[in-house]
N, C-alpha and C positions, 0 to 999 in steps of 0.2 A: 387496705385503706381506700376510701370511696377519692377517686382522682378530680380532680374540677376540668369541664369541659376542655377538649383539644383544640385549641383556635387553628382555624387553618393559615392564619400568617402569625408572623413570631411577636414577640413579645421583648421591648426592647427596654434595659436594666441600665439605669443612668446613674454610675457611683463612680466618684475621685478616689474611692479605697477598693481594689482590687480586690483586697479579701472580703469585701462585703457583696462583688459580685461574682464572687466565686460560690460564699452563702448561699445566696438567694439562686443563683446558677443548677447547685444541686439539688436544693431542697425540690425547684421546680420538675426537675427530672426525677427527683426521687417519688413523685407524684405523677409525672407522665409527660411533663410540658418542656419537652428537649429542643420548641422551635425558639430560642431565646439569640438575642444579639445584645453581644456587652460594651457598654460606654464608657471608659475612665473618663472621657475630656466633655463636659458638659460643651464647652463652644461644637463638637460637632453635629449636636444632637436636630440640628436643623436640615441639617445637610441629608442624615441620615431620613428622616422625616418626608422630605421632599424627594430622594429616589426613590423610596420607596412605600410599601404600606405595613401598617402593624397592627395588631391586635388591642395593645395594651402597654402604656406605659409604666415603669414603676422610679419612681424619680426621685433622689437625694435632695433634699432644698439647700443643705450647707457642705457646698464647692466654691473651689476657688473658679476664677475670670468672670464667671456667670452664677449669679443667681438661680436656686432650683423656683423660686416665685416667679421669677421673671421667664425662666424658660415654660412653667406653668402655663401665664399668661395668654404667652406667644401661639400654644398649643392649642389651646380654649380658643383664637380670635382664628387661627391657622385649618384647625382639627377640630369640630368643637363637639362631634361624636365619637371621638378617639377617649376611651379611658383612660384617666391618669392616677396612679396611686401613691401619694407623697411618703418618703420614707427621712427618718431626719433623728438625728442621736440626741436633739434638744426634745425634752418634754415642753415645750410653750403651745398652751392649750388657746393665746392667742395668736399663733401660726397656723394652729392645726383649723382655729373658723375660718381665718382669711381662705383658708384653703379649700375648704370644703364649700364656703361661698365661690373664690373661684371658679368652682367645677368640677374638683377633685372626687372622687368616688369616695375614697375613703380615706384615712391619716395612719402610719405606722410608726411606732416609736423604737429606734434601734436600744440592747438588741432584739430584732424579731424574730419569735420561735416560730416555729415550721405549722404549729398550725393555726395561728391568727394570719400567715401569708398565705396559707392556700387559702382559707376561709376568705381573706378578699381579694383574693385575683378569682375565686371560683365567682364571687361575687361578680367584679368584674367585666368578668367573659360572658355573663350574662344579657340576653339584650335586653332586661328589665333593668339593667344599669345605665341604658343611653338614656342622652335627655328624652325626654315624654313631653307632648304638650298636657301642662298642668290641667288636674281633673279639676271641673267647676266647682264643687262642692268644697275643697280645698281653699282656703284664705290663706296668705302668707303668714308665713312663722312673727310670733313676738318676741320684740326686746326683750331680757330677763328682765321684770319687773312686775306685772300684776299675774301674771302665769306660774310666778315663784314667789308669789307675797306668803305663802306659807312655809316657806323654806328656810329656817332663821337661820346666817349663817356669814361669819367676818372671814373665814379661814378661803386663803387663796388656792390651795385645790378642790375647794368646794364649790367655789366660785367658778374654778374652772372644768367643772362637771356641769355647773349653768351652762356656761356657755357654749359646751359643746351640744348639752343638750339643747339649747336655742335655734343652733346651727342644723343641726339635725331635726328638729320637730315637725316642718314641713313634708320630710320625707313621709311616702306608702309603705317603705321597705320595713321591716322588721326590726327594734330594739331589744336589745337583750343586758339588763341588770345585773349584776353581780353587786356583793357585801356581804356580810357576815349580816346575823341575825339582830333586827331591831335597829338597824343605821337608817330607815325611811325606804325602802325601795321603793313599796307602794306609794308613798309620796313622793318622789322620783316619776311616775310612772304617769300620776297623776295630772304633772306639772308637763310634762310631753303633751301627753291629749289636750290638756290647757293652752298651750304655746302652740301647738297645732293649728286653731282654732277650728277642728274640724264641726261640723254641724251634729252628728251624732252622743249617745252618749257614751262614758266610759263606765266596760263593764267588768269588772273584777272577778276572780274565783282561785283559790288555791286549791291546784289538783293533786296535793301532795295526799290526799285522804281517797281519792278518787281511782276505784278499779276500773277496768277498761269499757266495762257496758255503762258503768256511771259519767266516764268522763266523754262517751260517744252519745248518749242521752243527754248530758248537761249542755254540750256542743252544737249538737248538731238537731238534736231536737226530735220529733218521732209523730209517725201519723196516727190516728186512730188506727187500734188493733194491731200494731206491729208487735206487740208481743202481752202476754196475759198481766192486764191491769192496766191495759193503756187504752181505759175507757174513750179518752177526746184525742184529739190532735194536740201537741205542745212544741213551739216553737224554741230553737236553742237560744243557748246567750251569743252564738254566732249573729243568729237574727237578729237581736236584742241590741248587739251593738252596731249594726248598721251603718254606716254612716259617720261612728265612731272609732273607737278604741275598744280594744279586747283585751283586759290583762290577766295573763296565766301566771299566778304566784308560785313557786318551789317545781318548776320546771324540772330539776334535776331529779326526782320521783315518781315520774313517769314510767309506768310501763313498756317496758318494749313495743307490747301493739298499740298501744296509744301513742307512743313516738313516730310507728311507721304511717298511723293516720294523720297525724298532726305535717307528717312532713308531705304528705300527699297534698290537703288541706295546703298548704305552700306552695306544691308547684306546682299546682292544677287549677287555683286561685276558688275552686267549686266545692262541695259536699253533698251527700245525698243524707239528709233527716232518715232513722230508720224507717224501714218497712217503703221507701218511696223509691221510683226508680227515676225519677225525673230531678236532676241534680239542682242546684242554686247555690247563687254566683256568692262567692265571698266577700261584703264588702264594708269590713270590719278591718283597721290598722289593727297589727300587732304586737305586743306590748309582753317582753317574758321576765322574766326574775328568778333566780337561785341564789342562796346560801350555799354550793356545793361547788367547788372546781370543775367545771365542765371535762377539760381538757382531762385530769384524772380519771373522768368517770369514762370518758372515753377510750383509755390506755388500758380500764379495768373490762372492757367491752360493757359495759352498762347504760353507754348515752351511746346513742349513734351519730355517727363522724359526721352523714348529710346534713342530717337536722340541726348539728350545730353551726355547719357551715353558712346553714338556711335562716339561720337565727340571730349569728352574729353579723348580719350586717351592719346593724350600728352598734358600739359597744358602753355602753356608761358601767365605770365602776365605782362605787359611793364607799369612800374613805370611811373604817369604825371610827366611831368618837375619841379614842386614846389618840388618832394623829390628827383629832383636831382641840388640842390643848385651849385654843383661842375662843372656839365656840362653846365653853362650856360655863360660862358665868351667862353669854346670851341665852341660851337655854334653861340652864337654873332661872332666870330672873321671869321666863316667859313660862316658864313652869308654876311655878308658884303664883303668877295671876291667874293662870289658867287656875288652876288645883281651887284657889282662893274663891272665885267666879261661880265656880261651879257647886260647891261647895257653903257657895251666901255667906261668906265672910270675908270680914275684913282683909287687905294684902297682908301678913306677918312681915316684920323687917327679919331680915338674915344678916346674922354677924359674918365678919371675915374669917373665924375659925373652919365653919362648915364650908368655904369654899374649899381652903386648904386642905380638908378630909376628903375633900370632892376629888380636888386636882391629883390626889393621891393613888384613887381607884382607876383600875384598869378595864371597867365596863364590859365584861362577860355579855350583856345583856344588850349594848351599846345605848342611843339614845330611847329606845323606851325601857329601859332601864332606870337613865334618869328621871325619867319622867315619873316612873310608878314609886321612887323611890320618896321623890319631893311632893306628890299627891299625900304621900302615907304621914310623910312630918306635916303637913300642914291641918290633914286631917284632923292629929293628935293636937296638935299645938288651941293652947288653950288660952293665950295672952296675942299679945301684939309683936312676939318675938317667936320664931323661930329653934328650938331646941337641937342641940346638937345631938344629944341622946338620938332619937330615931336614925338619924343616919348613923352614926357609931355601930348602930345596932344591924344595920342592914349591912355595910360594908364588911363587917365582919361576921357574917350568916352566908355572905358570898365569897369570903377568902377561909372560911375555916378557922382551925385554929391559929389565933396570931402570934405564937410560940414560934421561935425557930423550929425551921425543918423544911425538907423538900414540898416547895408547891404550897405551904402553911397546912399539908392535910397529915403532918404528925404533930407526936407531943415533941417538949422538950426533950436534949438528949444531953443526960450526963458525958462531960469532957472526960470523967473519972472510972466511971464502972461500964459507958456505952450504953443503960439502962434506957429504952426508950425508942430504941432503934427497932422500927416493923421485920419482921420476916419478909421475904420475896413472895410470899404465900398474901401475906396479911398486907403487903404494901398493894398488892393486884388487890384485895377484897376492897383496899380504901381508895381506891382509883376508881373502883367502880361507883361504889358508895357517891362518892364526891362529885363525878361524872353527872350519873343520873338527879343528884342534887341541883345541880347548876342544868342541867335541863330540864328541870321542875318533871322530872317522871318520863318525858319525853326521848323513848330510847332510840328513835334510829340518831336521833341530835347528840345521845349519850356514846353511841357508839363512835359517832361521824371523831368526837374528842378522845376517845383511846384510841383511834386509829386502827377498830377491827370492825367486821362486819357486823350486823345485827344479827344476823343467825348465833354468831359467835358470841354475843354477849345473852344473847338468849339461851345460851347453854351454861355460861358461867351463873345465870341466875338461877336455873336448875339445879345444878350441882351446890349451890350455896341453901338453896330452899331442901333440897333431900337430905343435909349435914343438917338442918336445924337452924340454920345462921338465919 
């Protein structure tokens, strides 16, 4: 496991519950960082401060006699290039701004798994973590409001994904997206470089298609004649965003060697265009995203542990549409103007049946899901109303058969004779079937949902195509 820098003075752990710094005690040694001093009693933590020096703070904010905001504060007006990393068992995503407005480097929410804490104390120990006199080109961050006018959204942890992303928008350092596929990340992504207000533009690219000499060509860009067919010079989308935002969609399908340049690219802030020997400066935020557990892909040795470190500096994760019950009449209704607009017709009215079909589905697809789904009824719809039919049709094209049975991808199954019940043989054939269904063809997506490799599911479709199936 890649360790986060050794500070040469210790690192001092501020928690009223013993065993959480007993936690955060090991984890740190389990990673190399043995120079730690532990706190139960917030009142001494001044005291401690003032004999001595430390690397890094990592501070509980809910303790008793003392406030962790108040002892924040003190540290910021006291230390005000000393890092502090707030850790606190409350999810209040209006603690975690105040906090990272204070000063805070980063926010942790207990319990904290071992690798979102080294990832921000490696953070941290970094001196790209101290305050910076802010670069000119930089404007301070926006309120949520015209930087997220396209973000339709009533649901209070989505709200509170604004607002951490607000809090954070100002930052150079790195974001990194997580969600399940079609919940907006690219709109997520979009709304950062917006709130930013940085002067450059934002340049998008999903490298999940992208082999290693395409995604160092797309990047970094190439001089005349570096390599046969490279008639002119071509600048990368590195250059291109400039000034801006760089967003790399489906990060988690990254090649190895494009992981280990991308993380050079990070800490080297430079890149050299092929065929050039004279480097140039990075001066592009960046901006990542995946659909894929990092942290898994990490334990499978498939993502490397730096680059995730390098990447999660700031974390947004965007809730699927299923845990946002509230936002999905807002979306239906903005759906359907859109669809309608576009479309040169009239808005159709929607009865309250199709809502209730709505609130019923589990959105595989999440919000562009919805959206492709309520394009397709307005499409058909040939009055002033809205038809239940298309959606009926689509909700049930995405759950299968609506017969009783496992996952709705059997038939019915006789209580009497057991007649209907798949083989272990034929339940795998329809797992796959179904799989690949729901990811419209798209196998490594199909694989990622049986929970085996793509190699692996590319041999069951061998052996299914050699039997004739």
């Amino acid at each position: 496991m890649n360790a986060a820098p050794t500070p040469r003075l210790p690192i001092l752990l501020v928690d009223d519950e013993e065993q959480a710094l007993q936690s955060y005690d090991l984890n740190l040694r389990y990673s190399g960082l043995t120079n730690t001093i532990r706190c139960s009693d917030p009142r001494e933590v001044q005291g401690i401060l003032k004999s001595r020096e430390v690397s890094l703070v990592m501070l509980d904010l809910c303790m008793p006699h003392v406030k962790g905001e108040d002892i924040l504060a003190w540290i910021k007006a006291e230390y005000p290039s000393l890092p502090v990393i707030v850790v606190t068992g409350y999810n209040e995503v209006e603690t975690a701004v105040r906090c990272m407005r204070a000063g805070s480097v980063d926010y942790l929410v207990k319990p904290v798994d071992r690798a979102h804490l080294l990832s921000a104390v490696r953070h941290a120990l970094e001196p790209s973590a101290l305050p910076q006199p802010p670069a000119p080109p930089v404007a301070p961050p926006q309120k949520p409001g015209a930087a997220f006018a396209d973000i339709i959204t009533g649901n209070q942890a989505m709200k509170g994904v604004l607002e951490y992303v607000s809090a954070v928008a100002g930052s150079q350092e790195p974001v990194l997206i997580t969600g399940e596929t079609g919940v907006g990340k690219e709109m997520v992504a979009r709304a950062i470089h917006a709130a930013s207000r940085l002067g450059g533009k934002f340049v998008g690219v999903n490298v999940a298609g992208l082999d290693d000499a395409m995604f160092s060509d797309s990047l970094f860009g190439h001089r005349k004649g570096a390599f046969t067919g490279a008639n002119q010079a071509r600048g990368g989308l590195i250059e291109e965003a400039a000034g801006g935002s760089l967003f790399l969609d489906e990060i988690g399908d990254l090649s190895p060697a494009s992981q280990l340049k991308l993380l050079r690219l990070l800490q080297e802030r430079e890149y050299y265009p092929l065929g050039a020997d004279i480097p140039k400066a990075m001066e592009a935020r960046l901006i990542v995203a995946t659909n894929q557990p990092l942290e898994t892909l990490m334990e499978q040795g498939k993502f490397r542990q730096d680059l995730f470190f390098r990447l999660r500096t700031h974390y947004v994760a965007v809730p699927p549409l299923r845990e946002r019950p509230d936002d999905l009449p807002l979306l239906f209704e903005h759906f359907v103007e859109k669809a309608a607009e576009r479309l040169g017709k009239k808005k159709p009215q929607a009865g309250p049946e199709i809502l209730e079909l709505l609130a019923g589905h589990d959105y595989p697809g999440n919000i562009r899901e919805l959206e492709a789904m309520t394009f397709n009824a307005v499409a058909l719809c040939e009055g002033q109303v809205l038809s239940l039919e298309p959606f009926k049709a689509w909700v049930a094209s995405v759950r299968g058969s609506q017969q009783p049975g496992a996952l709705g991808l059997f038939p019915a199954v006789s209580e009497e004779t057991g007649e209907g019940v798949p083989t272990l043989k034929q339940a795998k054939e329809l797992a796959i079937v179904e799989a690949l269904r729901r990811a419209e063809g798209n196998q490594s997506l199909a694989a990622r949902m049986l929970g085996i490799s793509r190699q692996a599911l590319n041999r069951r479709l061998l052996d299914q195509k050699r039997k004739g199936r």
